[in-house]
C-alpha positions in Angstrom: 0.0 0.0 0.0 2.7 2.2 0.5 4.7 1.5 -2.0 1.6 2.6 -4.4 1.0 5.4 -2.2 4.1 6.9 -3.8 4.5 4.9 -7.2 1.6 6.2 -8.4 2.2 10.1 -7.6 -0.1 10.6 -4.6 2.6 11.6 -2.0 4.1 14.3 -4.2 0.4 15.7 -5.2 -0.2 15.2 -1.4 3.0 17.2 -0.9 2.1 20.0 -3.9 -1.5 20.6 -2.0 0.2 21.5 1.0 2.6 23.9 -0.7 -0.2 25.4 -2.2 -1.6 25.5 0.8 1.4 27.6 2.1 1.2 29.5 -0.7 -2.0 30.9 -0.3 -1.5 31.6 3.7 1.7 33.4 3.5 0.0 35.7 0.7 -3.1 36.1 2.9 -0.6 37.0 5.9 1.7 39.3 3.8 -0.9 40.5 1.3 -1.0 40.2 -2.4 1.7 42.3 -3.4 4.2 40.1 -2.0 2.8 37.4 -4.0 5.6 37.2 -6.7 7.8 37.0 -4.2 6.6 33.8 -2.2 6.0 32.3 -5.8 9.9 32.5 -6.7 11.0 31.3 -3.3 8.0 28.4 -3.8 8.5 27.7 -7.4 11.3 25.8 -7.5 10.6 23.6 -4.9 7.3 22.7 -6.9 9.2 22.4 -10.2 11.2 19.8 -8.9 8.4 17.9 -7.1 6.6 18.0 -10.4 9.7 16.4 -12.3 10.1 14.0 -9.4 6.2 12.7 -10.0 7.0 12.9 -13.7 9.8 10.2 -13.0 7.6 8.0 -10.6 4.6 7.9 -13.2 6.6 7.0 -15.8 6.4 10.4 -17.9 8.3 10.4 -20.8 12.4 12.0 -20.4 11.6 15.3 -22.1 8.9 16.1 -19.3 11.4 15.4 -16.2 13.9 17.3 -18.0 11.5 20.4 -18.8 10.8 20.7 -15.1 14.4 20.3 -14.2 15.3 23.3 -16.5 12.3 25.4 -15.7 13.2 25.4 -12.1 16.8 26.8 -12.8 15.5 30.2 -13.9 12.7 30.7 -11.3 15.7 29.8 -8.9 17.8 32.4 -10.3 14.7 34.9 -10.0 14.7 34.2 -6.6 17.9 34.9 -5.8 18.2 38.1 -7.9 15.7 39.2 -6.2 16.9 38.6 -2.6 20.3 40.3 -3.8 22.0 37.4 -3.6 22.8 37.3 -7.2 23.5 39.6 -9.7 25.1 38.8 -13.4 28.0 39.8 -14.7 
């Protein structure tokens, strides 16, 4: 039972809920304008989940990999906009 309870996806969409969850408290505590920004420290996080129930379900390689890539960029959002990194 277990084993199906994350070979068939449900623990990461179990997972995803309660980020989105998060997601919508911290934007009812800090407000809507700070929405962006809890969405680029978030994003990431949910990219990768999403690649990792890609690669449980047996998604085809270009879907993993498109969630793997995607998350690089919203990462580097992220940190730009925390200061933490600024390009050359």
């Amino acid at each position: 039972m277990l084993q199906a309870f994350f070979a068939n996806g449900t623990a990461v969409d179990l997972i995803l809920v309660v980020l989105l969850l998060e997601f919508a408290w911290l934007v009812r505590r800090r407000g809507v304008a700070a929405s962006l920004d809890i969405a680029l420290a978030l994003g990431p996080g949910a990219l990768i989940l999403l690649a990792l129930r890609a690669a449980l379900t047996g998604a085809g390689l270009p879907w993993i990999g498109l969630c793997l890539v995607a998350s690089f960029p919203v990462h580097l959002a992220d940190l730009r906009r925390r200061g933490l990194f600024a390009p050359r």
